[in-house]
C-alpha positions in Angstrom: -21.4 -9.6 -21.9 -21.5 -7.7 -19.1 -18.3 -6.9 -16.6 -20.4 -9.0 -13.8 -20.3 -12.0 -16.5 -16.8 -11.6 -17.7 -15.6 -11.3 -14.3 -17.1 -14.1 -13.1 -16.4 -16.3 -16.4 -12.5 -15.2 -15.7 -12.8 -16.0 -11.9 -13.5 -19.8 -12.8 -11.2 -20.0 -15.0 -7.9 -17.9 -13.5 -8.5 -17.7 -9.5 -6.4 -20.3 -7.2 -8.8 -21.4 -4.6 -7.7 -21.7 -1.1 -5.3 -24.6 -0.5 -5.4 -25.5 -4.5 -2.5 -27.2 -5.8 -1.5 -24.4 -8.9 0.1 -27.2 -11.2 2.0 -24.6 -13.7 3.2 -27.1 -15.7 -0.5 -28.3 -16.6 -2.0 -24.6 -17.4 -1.5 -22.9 -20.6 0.7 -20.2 -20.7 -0.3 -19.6 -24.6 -3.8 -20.1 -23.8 -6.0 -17.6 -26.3 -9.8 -18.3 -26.1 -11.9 -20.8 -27.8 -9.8 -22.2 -31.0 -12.8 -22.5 -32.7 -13.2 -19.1 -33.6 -9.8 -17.3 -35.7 -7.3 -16.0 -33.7 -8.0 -12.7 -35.7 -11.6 -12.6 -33.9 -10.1 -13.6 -30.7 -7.5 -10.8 -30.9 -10.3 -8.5 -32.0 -12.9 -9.8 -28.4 -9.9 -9.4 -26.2 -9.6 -6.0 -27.3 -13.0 -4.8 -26.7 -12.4 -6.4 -23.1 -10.2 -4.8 -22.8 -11.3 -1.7 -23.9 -14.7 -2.1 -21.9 -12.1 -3.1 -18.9 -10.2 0.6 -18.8 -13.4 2.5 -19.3 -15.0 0.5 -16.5 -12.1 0.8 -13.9 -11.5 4.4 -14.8 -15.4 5.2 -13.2 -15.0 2.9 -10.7 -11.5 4.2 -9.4 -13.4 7.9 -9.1 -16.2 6.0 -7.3 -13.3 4.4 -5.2 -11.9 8.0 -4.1 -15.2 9.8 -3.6 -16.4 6.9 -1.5 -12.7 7.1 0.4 -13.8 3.6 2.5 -11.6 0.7 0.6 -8.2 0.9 -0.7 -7.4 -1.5 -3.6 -3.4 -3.0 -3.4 -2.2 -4.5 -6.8 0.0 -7.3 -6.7 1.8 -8.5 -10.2 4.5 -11.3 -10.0 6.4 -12.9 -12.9 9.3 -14.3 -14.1 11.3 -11.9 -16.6 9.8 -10.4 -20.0 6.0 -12.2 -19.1 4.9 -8.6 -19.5 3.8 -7.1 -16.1 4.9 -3.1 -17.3 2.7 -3.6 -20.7 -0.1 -5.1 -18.4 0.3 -2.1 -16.1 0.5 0.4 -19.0 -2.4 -0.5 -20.8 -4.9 -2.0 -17.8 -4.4 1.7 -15.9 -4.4 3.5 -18.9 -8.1 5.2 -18.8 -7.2 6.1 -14.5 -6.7 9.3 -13.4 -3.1 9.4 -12.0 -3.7 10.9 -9.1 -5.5 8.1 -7.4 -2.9 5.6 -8.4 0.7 4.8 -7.5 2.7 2.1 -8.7 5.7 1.0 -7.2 9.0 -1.5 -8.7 10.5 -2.9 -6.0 14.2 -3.5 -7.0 17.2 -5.0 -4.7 17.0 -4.1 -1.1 18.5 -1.1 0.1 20.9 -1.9 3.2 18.2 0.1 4.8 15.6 -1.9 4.1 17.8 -4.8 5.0 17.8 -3.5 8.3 14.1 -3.9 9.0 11.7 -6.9 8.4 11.5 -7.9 5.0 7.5 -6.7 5.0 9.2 -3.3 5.7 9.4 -0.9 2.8 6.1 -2.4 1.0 4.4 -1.1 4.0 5.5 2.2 3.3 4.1 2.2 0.3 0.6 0.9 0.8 -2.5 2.9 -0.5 -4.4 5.1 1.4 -8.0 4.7 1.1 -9.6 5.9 -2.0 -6.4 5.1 -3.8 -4.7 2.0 -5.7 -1.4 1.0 -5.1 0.1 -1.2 -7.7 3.2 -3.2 -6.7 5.4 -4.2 -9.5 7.3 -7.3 -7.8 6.6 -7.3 -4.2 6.9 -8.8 -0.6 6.5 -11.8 -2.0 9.9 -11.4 -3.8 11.3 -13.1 -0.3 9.9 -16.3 -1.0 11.0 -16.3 -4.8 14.0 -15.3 -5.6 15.5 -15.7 -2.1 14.9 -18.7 -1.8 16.2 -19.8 -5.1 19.5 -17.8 -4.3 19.7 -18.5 -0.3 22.8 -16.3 -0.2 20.6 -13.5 -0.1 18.5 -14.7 2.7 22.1 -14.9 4.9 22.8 -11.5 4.0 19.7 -9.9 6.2 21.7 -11.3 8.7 18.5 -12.5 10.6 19.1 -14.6 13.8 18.5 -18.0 13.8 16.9 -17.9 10.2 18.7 -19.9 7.8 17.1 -21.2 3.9 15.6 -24.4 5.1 11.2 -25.2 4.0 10.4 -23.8 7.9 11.9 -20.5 7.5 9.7 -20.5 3.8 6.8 -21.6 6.0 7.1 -19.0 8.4 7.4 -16.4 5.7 4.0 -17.7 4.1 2.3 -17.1 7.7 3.8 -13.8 7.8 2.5 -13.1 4.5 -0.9 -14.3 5.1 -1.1 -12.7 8.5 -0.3 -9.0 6.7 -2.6 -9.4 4.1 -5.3 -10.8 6.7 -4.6 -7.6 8.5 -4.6 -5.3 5.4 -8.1 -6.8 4.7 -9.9 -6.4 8.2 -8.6 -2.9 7.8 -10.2 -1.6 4.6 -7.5 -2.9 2.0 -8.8 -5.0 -1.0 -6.0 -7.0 -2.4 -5.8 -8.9 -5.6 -2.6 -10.3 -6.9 -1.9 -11.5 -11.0 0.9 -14.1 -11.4 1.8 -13.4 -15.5 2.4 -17.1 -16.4 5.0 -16.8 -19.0 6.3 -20.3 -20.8 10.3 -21.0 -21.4 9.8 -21.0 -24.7 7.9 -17.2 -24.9 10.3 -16.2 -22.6 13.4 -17.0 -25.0 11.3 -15.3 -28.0 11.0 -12.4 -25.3 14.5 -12.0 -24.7 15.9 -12.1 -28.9 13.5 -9.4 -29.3 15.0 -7.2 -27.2 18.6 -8.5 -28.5 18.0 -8.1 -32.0 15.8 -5.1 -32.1 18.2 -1.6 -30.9 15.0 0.4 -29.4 15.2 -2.2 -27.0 18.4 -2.6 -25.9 17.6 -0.4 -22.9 15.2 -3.2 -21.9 17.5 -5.7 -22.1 19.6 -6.6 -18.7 22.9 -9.3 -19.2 21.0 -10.7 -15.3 18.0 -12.1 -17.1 20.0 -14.6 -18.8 21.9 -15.5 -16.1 18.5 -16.4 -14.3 17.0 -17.9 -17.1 18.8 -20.9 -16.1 17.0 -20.8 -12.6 13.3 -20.8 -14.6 12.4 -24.8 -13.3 13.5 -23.4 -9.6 11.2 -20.3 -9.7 8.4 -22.5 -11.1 8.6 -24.7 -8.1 9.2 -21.9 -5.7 6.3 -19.9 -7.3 3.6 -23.3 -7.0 4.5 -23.5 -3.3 3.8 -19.7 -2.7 0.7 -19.5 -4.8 -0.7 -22.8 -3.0 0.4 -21.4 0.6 -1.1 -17.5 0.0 -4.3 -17.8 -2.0 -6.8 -16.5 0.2 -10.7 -15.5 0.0 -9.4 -11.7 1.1 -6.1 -11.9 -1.1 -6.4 -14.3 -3.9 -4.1 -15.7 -6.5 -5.1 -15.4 -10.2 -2.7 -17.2 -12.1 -2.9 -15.3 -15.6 -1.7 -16.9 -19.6 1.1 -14.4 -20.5 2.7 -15.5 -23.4 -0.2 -13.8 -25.8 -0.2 -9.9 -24.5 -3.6 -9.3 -25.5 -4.9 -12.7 -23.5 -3.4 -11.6 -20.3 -4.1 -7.4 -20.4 -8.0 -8.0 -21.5 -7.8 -10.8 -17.9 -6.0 -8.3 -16.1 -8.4 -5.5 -16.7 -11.3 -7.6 -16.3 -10.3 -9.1 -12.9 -9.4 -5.8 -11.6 -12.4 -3.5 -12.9 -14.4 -6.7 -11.3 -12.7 -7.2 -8.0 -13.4 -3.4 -7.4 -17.4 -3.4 -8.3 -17.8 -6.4 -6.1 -16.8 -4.1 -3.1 -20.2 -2.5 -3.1 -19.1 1.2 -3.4 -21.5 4.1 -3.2 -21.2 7.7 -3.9 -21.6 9.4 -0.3 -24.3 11.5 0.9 -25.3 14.6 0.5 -27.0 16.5 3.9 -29.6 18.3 3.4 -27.8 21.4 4.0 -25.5 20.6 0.9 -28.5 20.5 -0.9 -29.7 23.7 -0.2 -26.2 25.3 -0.5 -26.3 23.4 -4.2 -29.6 24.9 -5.3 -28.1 28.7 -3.7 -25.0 28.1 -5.9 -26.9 27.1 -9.6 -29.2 30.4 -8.4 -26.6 32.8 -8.1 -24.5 31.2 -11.7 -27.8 31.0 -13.6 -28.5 34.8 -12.4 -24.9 36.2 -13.4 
C-alpha cells in the first residue's frame, strides 16, 4: 500500500473534523488493527509502516529544505507515560538532525510568565525548510491550567480569572495563531497519544519496578493521575474547539507503542507529500556551470 493510501486510510480513521465532538471515552485507546489477523502479524504490518514511514519522511524533509517554501510544526499532547518521547524517537529517526528541532516545554519560567502565554512557543517556531516538533505545547494553557486554576492566577493577568470564557478566549487565541502560522507558510499537524487509565497504571509500575527507569519516573505523575477524568474532559473540549482544515487534530491509540508510532509516521510523512513540494530550479547558467564542473573533475 502506498504512503498516499495509508495516509489517507489513517486520515478516516484518526483526524477530528472541524466542530467534531472527540468522544474519548468511545475510541479505543488499545486499538491494534483488524482482530482477524494475529496480533504477531499486526505487530509485524505496523512495523513495516513504520519502517516505510521513516524512509519516506527522511526524503521528503530534504525535499522540505531544498524547496525552503513550507515549514512543518509538530504538535504531540498527552497525558503522562502515553508515549510521545518513544513516538518522537523512532518517527524522526531516519531525519537528518539538522533540519529538525524539538522542543519540551516544561513549567513556565517567571519570564515567560511575564509575556502572553503564546510567548516562548513562538520563539521556537520553524523556519522554513525546517520541522519543529513541540513536545507539550501552547496548548498546555487550556489543559493543565485549567484543571489546576491556581496556575492561571499566578500570570497575574487582569481581569482573567478560570471561568469557560476565559477557556473560550484562549481557544480563539489559539486558532487565530495557528490561522496565522498557516497563511504564512507553516503546515501544522498536531497528535493527541490517547493513552487509557488502565495502560497508564501498567506505565507507571514499569518504571517503579524496573531500576533503569527510575530516572523516568517523577513522584508528580501520581499525584495527577488522580486528575486523569478532568484532563479527559479538558482535552475533548480543546480538541473539539481547535481542529481545523490548516491545523488538525489526529487523535492517535497509544496504549500499543507500535499502533501509535506506525500512525504517527504515517500521518506525518503524509501531511508533508500533500504540500506539493518540488525541488527548485536550476537556470540555465547553473547548468552550464554544472557541465564546466563534471569537465574539469572528469579531466583531473
Amino acid at each position: 500500500m502506498s504512503l498516499k493510501d495509508t495516509f489517507k486510510l489513517a486520515t478516516k480513521m484518526f483526524r477530528v473534523a472541524p466542530g467534531e465532538a472527540p468522544k474519548l471515552d468511545a475510541r479505543d485507546s488499545a486499538w491494534a488493527g483488524d482482530e482477524d489477523r494475529s496480533e504477531k502479524k499486526r505487530k509485524k504490518q505496523a512495523g513495516k509502516i513504520l519502517e516505510d514511514g521513516v524512509e519516506e519522511l527522511a526524503e521528503l524533509q530534504e525535499l522540505l529544505y531544498a524547496s525552503d517554501t513550507w515549514s512543518v510544526l509538530v504538535v504531540f499532547q498527552a497525558l503522562d507515560a502515553a508515549g510521545k518521547d518513544g513516538a518522537i524517537k523512532h518517527v524522526m529517526s531516519g531525519v537528518n538532525p539538522q533540519g529538525v528541532e524539538v522542543t519540551s516545554f516544561k513549567e513556565p519560567s517567571s519570564e515567560d510568565l511575564d509575556h502572553t502565554f503564546l510567548w516562548r512557543c513562538m520563539k521556537k517556531l520553524p523556519e522554513r525548510g525546517r520541522i519543529g516538533i513541540f513536545n507539550r505545547s501552547y496548548y498546555e494553557e487550556v489543559l493543565i491550567v485549567r484543571v489546576h486554576p491556581d496556575l492561571l492566577e499566578a500570570q497575574s493577568i487582569p481581569n482573567v480569572h478560570a471561568e469557560d470564557q476565559t477557556w473560550q478566549d484562549r481557544f480563539d487565541d489559539i486558532n487565530a495563531f495557528e490561522r496565522h502560522l498557516a497563511r504564512n507558510g507553516t503546515k501544522i499537524v498536531k497528535f493527541f497519544l490517547h493513552v487509557s487509565k488502565e495502560e497508564q497504571k501498567s506505565r507507571f509500575l514499569d518504571r517503579i519496578n524496573r531500576p533503569d527507569k527510575h530516572w523516568k519516573f517523577a513522584a508528580a505523575d501520581i499525584t495527577e493521575r488522580q486528575y486523569f477524568d478532568d484532563y479527559t474532559k479538558a482535552y475533548e473540549e480543546m480538541i473539539a474547539a481547535t481542529s481545523t482544515d490548516h491545523a488538525p487534530w489526529y487523535i492517535i491509540p497509544a496504549d500499543k507503542k507500535w499502533v501509535s508510532r506506525a500512525a504517527v509516521a504515517t500521518i506525518l510523512a503524509g501531511t508533508i507529500q500533500q504540500l506539493g513540494l518540488t525541488w527548485p530550479a536550476v537556470s540555465e547558467e547553473q547548468e552550464q556551470e554544472i557541465e564546466s564542473a563534471r569537465k574539469k573533475l572528469e579531466a583531473e
